[in-house]
ZATIMI-768207 format. One record per residue: residue in one letter; chain; x, y, z of N, C-alpha, C in turn. Coordinates in nm, 4 decimals, decimal comma. Layout:
! residues N
<rec><type>a</type><mol>A</mol><n_x>X</n_x><n_y>Y</n_y><n_z>Z</n_z><ca_x>X</ca_x><ca_y>Y</ca_y><ca_z>Z</ca_z><c_x>X</c_x><c_y>Y</c_y><c_z>Z</c_z></rec>
...
***
This chain:
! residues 93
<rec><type>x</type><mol>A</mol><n_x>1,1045</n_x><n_y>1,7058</n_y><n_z>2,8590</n_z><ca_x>0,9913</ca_x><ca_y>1,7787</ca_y><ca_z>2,8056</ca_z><c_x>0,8617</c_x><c_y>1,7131</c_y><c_z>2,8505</c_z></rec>
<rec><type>x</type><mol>A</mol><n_x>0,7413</n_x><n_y>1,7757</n_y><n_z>2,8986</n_z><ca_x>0,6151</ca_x><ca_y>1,7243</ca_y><ca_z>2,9487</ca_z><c_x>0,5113</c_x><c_y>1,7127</c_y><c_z>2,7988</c_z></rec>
<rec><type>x</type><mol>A</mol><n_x>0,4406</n_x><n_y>1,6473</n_y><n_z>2,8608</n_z><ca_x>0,3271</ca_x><ca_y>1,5977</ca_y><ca_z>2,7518</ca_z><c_x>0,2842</c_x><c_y>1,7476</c_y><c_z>2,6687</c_z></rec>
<rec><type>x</type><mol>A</mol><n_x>0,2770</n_x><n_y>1,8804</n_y><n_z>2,7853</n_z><ca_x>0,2051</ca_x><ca_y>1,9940</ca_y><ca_z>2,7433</ca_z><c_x>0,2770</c_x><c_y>2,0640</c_y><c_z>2,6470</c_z></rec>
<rec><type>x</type><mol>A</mol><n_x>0,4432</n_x><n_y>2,0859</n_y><n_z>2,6259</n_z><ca_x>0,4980</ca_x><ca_y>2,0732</ca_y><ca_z>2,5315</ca_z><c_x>0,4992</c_x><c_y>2,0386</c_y><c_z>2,4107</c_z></rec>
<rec><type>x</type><mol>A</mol><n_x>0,4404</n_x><n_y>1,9103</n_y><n_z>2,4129</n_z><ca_x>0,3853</ca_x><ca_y>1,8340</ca_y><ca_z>2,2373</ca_z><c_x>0,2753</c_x><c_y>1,8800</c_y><c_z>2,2573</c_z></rec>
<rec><type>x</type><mol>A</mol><n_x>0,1656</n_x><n_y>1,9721</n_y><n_z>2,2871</n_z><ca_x>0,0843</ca_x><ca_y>1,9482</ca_y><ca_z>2,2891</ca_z><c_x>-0,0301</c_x><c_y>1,8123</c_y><c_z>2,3218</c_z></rec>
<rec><type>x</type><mol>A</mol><n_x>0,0339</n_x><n_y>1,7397</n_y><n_z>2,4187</n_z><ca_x>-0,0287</ca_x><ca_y>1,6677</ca_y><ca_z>2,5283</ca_z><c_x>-0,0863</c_x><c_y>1,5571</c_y><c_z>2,4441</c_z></rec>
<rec><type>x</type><mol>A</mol><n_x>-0,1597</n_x><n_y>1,4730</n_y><n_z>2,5069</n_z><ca_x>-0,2328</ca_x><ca_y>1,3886</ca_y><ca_z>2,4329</ca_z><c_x>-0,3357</c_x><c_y>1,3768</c_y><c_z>2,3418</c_z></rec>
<rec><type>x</type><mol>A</mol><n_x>-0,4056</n_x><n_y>1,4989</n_y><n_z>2,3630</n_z><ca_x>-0,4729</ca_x><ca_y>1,5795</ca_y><ca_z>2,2404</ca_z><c_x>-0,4401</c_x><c_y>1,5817</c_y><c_z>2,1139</c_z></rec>
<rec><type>x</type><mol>A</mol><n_x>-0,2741</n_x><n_y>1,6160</n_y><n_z>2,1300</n_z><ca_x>-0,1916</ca_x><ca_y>1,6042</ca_y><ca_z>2,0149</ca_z><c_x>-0,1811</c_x><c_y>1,4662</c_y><c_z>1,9744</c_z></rec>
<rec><type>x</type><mol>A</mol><n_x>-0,1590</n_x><n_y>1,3501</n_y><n_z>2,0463</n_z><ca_x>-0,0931</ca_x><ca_y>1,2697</ca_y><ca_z>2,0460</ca_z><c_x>-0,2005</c_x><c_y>1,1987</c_y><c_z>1,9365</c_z></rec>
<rec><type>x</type><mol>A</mol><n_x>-0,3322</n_x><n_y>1,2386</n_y><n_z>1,9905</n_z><ca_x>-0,4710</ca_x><ca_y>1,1659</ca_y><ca_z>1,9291</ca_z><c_x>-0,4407</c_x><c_y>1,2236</c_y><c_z>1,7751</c_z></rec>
<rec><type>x</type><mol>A</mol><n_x>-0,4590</n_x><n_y>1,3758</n_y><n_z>1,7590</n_z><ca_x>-0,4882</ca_x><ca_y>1,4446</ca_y><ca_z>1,6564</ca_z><c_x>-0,3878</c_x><c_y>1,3341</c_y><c_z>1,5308</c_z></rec>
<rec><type>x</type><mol>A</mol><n_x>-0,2433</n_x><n_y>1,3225</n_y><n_z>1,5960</n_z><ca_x>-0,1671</ca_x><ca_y>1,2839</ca_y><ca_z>1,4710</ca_z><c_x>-0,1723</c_x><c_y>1,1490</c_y><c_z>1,4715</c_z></rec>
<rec><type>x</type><mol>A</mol><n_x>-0,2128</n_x><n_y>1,0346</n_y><n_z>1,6059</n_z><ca_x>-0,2757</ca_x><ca_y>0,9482</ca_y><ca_z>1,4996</ca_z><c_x>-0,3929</c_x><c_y>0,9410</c_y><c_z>1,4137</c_z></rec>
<rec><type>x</type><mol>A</mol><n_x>-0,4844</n_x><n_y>1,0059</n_y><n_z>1,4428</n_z><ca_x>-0,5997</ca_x><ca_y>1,0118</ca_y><ca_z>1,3642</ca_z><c_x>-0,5789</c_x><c_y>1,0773</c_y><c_z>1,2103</c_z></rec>
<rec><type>x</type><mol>A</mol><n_x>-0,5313</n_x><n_y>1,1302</n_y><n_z>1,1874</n_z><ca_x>-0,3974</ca_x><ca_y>1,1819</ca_y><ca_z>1,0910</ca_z><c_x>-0,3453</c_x><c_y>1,0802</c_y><c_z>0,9839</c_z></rec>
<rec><type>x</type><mol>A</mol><n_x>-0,2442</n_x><n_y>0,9954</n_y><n_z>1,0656</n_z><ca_x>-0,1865</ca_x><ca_y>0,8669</ca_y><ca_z>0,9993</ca_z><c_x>-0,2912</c_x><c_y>0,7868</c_y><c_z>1,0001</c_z></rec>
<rec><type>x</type><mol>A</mol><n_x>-0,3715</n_x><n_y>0,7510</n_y><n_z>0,9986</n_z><ca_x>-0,4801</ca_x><ca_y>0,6556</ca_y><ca_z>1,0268</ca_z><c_x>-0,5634</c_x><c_y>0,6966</c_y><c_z>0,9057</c_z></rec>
<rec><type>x</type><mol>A</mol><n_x>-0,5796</n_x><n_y>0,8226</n_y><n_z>0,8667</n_z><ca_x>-0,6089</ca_x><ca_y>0,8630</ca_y><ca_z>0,7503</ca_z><c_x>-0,5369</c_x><c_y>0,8617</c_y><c_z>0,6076</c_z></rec>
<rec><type>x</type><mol>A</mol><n_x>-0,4352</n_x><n_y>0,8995</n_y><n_z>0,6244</n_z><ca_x>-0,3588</ca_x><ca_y>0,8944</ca_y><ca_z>0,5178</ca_z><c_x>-0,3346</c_x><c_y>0,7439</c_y><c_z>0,4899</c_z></rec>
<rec><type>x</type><mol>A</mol><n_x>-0,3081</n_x><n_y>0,6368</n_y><n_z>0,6319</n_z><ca_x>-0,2648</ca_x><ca_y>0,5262</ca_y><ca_z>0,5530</ca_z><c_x>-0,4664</c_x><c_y>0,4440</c_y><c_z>0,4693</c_z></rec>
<rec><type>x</type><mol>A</mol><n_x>-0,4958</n_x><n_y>0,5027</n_y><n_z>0,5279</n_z><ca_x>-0,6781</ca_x><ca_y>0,4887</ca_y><ca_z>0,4639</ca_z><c_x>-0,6952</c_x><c_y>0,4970</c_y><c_z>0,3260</c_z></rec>
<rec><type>x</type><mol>A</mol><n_x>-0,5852</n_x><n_y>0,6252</n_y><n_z>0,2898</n_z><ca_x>-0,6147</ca_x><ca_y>0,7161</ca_y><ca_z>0,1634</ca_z><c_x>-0,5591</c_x><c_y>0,6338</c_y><c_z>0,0737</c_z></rec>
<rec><type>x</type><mol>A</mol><n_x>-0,4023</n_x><n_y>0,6188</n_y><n_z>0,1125</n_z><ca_x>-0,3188</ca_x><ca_y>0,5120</ca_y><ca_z>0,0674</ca_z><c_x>-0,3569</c_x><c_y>0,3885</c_y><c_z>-0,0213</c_z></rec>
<rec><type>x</type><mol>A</mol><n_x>-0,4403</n_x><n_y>0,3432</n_y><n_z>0,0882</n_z><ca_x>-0,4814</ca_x><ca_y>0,1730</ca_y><ca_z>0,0760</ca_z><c_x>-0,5689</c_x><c_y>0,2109</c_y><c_z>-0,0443</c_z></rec>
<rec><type>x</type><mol>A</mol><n_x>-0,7145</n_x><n_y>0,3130</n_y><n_z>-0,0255</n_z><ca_x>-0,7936</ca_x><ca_y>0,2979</ca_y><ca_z>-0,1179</ca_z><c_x>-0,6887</c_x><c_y>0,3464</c_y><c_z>-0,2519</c_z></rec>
<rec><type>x</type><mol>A</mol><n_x>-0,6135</n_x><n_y>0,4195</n_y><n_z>-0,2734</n_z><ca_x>-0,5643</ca_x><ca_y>0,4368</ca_y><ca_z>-0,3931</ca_z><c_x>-0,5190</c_x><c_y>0,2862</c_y><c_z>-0,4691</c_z></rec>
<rec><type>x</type><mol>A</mol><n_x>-0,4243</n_x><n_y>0,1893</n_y><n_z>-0,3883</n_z><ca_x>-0,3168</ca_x><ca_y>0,1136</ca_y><ca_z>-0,3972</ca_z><c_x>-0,4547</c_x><c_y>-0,0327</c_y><c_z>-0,5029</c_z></rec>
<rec><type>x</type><mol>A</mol><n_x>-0,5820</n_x><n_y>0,0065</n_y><n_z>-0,3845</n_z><ca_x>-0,7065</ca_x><ca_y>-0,0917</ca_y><ca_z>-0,4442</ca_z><c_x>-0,7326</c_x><c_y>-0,0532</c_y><c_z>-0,5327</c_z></rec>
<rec><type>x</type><mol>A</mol><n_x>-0,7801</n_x><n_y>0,0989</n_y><n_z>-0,6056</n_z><ca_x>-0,8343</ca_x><ca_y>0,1296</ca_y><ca_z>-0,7173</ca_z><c_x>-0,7081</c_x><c_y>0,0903</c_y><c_z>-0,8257</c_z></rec>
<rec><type>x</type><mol>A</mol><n_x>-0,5550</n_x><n_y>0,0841</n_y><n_z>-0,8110</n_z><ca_x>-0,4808</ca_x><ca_y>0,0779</ca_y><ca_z>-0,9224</ca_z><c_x>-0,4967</c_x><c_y>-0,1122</c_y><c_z>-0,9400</c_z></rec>
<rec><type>x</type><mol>A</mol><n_x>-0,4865</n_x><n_y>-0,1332</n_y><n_z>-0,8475</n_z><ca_x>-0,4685</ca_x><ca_y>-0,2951</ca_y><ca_z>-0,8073</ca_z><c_x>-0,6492</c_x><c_y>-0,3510</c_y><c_z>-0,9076</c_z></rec>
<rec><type>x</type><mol>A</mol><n_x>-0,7257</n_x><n_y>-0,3274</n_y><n_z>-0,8678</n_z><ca_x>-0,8350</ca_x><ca_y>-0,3374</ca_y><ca_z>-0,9738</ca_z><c_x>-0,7979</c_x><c_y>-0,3188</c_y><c_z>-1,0925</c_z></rec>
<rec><type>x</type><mol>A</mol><n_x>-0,7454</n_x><n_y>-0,1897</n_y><n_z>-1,0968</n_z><ca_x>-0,7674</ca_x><ca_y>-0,1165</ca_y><ca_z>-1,2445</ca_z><c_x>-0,6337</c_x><c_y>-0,2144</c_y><c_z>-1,3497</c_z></rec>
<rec><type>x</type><mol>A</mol><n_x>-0,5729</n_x><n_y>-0,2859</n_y><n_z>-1,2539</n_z><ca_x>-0,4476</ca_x><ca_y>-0,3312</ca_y><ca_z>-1,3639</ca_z><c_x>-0,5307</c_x><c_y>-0,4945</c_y><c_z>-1,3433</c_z></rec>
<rec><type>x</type><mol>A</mol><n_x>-0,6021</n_x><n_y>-0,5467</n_y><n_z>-1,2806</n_z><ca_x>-0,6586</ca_x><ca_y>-0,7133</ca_y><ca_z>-1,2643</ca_z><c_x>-0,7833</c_x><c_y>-0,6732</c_y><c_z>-1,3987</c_z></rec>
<rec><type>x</type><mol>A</mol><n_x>-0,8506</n_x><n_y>-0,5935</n_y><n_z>-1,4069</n_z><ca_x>-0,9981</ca_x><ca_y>-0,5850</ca_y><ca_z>-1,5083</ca_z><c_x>-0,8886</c_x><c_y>-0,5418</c_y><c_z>-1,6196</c_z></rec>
<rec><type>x</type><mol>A</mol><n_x>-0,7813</n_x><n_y>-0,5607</n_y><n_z>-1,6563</n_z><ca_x>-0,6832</ca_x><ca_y>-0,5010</ca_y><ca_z>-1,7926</ca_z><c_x>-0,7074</c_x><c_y>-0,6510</c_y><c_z>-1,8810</c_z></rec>
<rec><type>x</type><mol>A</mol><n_x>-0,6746</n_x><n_y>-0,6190</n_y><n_z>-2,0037</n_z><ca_x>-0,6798</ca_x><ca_y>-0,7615</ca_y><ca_z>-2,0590</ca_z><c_x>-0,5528</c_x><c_y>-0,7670</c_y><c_z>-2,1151</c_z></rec>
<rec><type>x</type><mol>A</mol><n_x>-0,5516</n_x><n_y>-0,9341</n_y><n_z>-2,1334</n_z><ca_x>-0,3939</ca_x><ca_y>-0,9656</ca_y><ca_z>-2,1650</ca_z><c_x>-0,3990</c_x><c_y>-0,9245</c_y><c_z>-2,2753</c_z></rec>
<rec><type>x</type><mol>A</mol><n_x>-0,2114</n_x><n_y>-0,8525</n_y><n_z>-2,2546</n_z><ca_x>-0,1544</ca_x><ca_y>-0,7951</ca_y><ca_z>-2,3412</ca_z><c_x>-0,1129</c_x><c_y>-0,6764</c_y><c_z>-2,3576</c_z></rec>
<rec><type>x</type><mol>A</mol><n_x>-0,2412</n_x><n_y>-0,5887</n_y><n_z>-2,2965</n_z><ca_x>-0,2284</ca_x><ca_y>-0,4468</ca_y><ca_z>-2,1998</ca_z><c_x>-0,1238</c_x><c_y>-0,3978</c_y><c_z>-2,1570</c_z></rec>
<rec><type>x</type><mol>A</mol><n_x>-0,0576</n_x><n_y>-0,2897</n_y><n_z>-2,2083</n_z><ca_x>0,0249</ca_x><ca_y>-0,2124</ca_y><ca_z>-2,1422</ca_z><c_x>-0,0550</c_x><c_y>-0,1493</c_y><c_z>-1,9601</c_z></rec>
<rec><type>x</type><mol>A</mol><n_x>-0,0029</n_x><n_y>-0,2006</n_y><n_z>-1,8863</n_z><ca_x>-0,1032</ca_x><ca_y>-0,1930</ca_y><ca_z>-1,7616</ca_z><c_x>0,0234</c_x><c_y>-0,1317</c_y><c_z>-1,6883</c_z></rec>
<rec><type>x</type><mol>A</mol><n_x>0,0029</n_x><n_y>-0,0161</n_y><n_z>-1,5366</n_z><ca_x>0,1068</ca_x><ca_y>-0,0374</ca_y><ca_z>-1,4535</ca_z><c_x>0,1033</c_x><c_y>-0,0628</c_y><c_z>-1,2821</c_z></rec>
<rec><type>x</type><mol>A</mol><n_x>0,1847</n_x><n_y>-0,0930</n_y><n_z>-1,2662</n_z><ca_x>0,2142</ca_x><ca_y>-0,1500</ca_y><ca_z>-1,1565</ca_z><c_x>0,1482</c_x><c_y>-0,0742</c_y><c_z>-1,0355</c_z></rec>
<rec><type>x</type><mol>A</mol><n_x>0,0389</n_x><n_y>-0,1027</n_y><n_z>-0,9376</n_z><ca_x>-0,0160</ca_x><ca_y>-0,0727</ca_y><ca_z>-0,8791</ca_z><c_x>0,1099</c_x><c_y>-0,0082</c_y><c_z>-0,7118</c_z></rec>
<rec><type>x</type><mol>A</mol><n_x>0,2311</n_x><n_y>-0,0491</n_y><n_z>-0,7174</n_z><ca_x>0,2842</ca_x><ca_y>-0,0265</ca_y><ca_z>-0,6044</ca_z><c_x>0,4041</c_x><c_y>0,0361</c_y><c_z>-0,6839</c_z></rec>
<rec><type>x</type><mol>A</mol><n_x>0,4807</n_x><n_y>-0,0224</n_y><n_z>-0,7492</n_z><ca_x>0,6216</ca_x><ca_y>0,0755</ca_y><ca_z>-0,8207</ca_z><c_x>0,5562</c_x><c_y>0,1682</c_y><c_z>-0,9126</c_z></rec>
<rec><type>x</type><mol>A</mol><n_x>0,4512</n_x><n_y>0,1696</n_y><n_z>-0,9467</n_z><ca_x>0,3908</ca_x><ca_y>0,2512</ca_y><ca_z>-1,1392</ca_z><c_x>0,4664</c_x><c_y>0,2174</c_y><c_z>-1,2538</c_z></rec>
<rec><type>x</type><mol>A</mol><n_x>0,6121</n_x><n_y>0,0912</n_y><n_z>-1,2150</n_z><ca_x>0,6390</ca_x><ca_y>0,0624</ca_y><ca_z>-1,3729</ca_z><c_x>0,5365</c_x><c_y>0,0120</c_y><c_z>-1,4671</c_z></rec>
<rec><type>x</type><mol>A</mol><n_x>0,5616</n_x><n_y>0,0136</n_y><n_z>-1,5830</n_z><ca_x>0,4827</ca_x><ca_y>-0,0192</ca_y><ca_z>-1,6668</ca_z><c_x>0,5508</c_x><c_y>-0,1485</c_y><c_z>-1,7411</c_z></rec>
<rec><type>x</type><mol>A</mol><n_x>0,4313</n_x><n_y>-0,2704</n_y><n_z>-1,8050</n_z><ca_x>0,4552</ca_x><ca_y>-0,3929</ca_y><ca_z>-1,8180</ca_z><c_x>0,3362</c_x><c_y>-0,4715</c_y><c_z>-1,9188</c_z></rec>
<rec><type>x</type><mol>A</mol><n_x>0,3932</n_x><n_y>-0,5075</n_y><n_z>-1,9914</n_z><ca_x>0,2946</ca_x><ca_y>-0,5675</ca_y><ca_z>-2,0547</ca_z><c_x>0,2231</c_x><c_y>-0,7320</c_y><c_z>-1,9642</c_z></rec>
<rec><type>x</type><mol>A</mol><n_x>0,0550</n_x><n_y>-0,6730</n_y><n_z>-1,9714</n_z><ca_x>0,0352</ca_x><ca_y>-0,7776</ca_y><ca_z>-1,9170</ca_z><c_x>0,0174</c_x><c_y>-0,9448</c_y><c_z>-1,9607</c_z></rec>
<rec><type>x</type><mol>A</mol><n_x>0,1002</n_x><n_y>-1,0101</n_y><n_z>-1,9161</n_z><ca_x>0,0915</ca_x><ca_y>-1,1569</ca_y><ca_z>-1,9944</ca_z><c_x>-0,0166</c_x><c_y>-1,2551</c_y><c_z>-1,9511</c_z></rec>
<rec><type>x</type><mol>A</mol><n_x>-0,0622</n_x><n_y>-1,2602</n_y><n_z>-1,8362</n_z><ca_x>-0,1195</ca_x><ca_y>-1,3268</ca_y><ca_z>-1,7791</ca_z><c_x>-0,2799</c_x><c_y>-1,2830</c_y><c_z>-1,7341</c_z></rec>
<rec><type>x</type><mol>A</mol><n_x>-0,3357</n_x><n_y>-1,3664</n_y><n_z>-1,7413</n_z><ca_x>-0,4871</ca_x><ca_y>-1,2477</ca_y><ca_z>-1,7018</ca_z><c_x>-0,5253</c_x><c_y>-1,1925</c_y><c_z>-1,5730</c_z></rec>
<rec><type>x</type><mol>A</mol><n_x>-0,4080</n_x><n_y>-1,3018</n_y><n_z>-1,4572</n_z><ca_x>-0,4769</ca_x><ca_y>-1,2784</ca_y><ca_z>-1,3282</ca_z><c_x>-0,3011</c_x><c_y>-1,2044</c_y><c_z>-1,2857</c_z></rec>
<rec><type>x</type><mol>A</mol><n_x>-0,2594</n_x><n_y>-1,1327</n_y><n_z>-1,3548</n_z><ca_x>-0,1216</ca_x><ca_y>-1,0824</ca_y><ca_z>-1,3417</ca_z><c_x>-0,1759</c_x><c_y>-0,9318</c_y><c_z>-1,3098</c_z></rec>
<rec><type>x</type><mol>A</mol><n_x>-0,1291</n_x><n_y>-0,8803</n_y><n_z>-1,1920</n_z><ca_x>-0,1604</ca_x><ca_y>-0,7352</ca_y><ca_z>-1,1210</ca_z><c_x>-0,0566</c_x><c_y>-0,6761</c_y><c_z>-1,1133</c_z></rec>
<rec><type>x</type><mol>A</mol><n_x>0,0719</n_x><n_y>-0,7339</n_y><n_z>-1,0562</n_z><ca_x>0,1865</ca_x><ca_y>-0,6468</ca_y><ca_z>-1,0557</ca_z><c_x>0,2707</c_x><c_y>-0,6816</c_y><c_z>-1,1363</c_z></rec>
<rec><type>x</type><mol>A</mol><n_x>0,4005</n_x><n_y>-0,6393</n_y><n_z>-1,1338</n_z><ca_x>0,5273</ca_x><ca_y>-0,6221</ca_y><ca_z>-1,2791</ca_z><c_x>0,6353</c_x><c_y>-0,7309</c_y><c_z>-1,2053</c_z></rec>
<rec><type>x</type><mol>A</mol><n_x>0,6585</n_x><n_y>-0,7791</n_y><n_z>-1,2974</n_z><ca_x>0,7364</ca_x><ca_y>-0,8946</ca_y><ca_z>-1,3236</ca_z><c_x>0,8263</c_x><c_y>-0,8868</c_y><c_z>-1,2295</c_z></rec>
<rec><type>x</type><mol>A</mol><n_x>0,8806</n_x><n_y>-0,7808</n_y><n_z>-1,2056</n_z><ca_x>0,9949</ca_x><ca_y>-0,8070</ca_y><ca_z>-1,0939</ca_z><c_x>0,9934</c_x><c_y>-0,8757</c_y><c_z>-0,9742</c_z></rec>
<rec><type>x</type><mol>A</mol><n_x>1,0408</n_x><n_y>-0,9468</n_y><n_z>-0,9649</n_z><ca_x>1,0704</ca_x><ca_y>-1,0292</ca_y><ca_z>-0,8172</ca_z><c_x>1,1019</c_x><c_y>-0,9541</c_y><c_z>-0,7235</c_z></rec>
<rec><type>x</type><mol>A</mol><n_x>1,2598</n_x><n_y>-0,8752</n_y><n_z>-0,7404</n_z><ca_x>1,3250</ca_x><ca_y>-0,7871</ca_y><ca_z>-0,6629</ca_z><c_x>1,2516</c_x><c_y>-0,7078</c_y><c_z>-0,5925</c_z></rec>
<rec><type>x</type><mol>A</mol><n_x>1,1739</n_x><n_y>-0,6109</n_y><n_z>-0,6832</n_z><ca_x>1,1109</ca_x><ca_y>-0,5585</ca_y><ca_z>-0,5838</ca_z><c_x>1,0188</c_x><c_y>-0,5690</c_y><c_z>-0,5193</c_z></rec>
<rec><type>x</type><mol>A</mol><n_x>0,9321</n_x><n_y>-0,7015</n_y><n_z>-0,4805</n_z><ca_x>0,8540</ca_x><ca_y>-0,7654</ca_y><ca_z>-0,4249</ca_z><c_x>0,7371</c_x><c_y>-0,6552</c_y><c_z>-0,3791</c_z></rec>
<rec><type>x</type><mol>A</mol><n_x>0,6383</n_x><n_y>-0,6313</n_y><n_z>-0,4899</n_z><ca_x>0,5692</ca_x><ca_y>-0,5335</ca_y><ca_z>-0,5169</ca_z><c_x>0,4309</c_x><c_y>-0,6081</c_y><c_z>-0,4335</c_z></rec>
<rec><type>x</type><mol>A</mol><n_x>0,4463</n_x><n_y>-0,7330</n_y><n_z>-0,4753</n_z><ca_x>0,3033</ca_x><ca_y>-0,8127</ca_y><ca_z>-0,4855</ca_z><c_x>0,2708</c_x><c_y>-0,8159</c_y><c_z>-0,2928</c_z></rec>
<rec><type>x</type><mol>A</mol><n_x>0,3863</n_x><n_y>-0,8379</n_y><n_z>-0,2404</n_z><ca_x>0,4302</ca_x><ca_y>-0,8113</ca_y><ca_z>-0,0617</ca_z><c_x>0,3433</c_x><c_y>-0,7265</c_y><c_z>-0,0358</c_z></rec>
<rec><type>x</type><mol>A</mol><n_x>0,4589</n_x><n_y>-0,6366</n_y><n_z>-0,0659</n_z><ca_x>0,4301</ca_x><ca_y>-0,4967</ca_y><ca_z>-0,0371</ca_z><c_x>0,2514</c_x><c_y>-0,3923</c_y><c_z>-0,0908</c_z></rec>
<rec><type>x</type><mol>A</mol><n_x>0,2319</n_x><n_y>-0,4547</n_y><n_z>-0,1673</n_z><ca_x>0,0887</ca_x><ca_y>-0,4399</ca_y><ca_z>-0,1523</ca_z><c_x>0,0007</c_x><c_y>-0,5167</c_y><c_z>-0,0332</c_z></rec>
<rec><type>x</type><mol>A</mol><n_x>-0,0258</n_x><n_y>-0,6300</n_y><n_z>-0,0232</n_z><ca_x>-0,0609</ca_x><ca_y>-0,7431</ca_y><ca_z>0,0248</ca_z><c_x>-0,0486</c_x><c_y>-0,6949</c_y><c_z>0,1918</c_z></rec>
<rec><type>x</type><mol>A</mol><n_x>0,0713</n_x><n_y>-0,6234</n_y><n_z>0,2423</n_z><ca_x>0,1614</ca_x><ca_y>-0,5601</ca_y><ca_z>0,3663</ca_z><c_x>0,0670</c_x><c_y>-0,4884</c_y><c_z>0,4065</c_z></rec>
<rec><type>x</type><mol>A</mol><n_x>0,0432</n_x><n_y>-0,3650</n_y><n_z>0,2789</n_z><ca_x>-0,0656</ca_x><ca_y>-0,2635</ca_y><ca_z>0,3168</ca_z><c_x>-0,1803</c_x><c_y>-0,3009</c_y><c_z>0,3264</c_z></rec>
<rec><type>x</type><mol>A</mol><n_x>-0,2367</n_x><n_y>-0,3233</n_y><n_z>0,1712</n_z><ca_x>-0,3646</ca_x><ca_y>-0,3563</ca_y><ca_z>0,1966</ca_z><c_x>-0,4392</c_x><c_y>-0,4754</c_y><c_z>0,3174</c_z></rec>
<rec><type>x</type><mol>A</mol><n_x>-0,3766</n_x><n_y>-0,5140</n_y><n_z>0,3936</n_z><ca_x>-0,4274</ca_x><ca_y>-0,6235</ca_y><ca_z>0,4590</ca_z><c_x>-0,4027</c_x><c_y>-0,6037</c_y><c_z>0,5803</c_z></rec>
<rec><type>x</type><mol>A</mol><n_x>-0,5185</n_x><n_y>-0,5128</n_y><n_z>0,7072</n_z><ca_x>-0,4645</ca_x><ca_y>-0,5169</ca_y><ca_z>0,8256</ca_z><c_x>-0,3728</c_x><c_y>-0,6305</c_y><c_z>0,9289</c_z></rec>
<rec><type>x</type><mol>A</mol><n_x>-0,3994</n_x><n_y>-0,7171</n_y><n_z>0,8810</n_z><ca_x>-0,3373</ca_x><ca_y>-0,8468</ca_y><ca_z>1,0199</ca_z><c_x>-0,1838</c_x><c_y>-0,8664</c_y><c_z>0,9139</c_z></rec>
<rec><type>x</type><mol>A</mol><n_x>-0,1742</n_x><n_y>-0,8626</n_y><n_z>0,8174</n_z><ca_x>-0,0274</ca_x><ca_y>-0,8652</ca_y><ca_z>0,7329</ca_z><c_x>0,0531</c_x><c_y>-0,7407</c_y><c_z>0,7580</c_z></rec>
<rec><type>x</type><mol>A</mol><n_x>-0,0447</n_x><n_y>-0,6093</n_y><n_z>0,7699</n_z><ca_x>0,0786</ca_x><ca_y>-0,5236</ca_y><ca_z>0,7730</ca_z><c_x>0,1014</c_x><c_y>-0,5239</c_y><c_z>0,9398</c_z></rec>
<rec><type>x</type><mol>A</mol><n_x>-0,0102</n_x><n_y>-0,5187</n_y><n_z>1,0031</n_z><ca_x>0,0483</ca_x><ca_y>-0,5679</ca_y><ca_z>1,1721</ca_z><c_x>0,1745</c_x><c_y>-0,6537</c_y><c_z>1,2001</c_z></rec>
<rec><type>x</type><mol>A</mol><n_x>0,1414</n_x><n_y>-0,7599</n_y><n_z>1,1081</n_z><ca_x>0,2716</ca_x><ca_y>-0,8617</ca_y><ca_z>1,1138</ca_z><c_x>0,4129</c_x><c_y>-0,8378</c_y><c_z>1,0528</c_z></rec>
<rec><type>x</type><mol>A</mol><n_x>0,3930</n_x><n_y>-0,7629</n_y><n_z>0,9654</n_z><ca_x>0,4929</ca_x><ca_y>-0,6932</ca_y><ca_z>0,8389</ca_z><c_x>0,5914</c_x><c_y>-0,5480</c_y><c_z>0,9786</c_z></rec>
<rec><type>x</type><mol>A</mol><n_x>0,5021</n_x><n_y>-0,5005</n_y><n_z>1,0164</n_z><ca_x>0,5432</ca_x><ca_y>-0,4218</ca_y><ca_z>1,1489</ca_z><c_x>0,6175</c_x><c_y>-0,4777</c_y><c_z>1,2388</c_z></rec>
<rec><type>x</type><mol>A</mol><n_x>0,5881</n_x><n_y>-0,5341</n_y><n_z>1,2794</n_z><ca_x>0,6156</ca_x><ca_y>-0,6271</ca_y><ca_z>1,3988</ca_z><c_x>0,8170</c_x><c_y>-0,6644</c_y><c_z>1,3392</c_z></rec>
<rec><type>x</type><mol>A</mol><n_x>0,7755</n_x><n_y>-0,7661</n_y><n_z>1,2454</n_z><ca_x>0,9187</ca_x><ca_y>-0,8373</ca_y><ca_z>1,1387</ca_z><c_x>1,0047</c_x><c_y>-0,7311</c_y><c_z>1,1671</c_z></rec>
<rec><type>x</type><mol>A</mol><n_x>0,9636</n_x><n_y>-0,5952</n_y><n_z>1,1083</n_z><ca_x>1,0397</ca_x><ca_y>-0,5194</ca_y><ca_z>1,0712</ca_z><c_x>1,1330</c_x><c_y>-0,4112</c_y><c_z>1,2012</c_z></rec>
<rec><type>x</type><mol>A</mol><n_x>1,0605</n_x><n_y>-0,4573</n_y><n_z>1,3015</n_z><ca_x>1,1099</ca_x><ca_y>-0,3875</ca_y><ca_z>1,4625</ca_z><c_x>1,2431</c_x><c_y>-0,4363</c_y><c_z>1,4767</c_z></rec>
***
């Protein structure tokens, strides 16, 4: 199949500019929850800025939910942080 098929590189631009957005949209959401659960005060039923479980907060500088397993605190950190999720990419090839 030729480039003109996918609609060529035109295309190629359109849908990264696309993903480039959405992961934009992403990030700012992931920051506004990630704030919104750090300005919570202890004790706060607060939730988890990357799973949405919910957790009482114990700690004051505590943002994500207790779980280890699902290594939420990463996986934020992955996204929000261009040169981490570059690297997080890379790992994962």
């Amino acid at each position: 199949m030729s480039d003109e098929e996918h609609g060529g590189l035109d295309g190629i631009e359109e849908a990264y500019e696309a993903a480039e957005i959405e992961q934009e949209s992403k990030r700012d959401e992931l920051l506004a929850a990630w704030d919104k659960s750090k300005r919570a005060m202890t004790g706060s039923i607060v939730s988890c800025p990357v799973c949405h479980s919910t957790f009482r907060k114990t700690r004051q500088n505590q943002a994500f939910c207790p779980v280890k397993s699902r290594k939420c605190k990463d996986r934020f950190w992955n996204t929000v942080n261009d040169e981490r999720r570059e690297r997080a990419a890379l790992m994962n090839q």
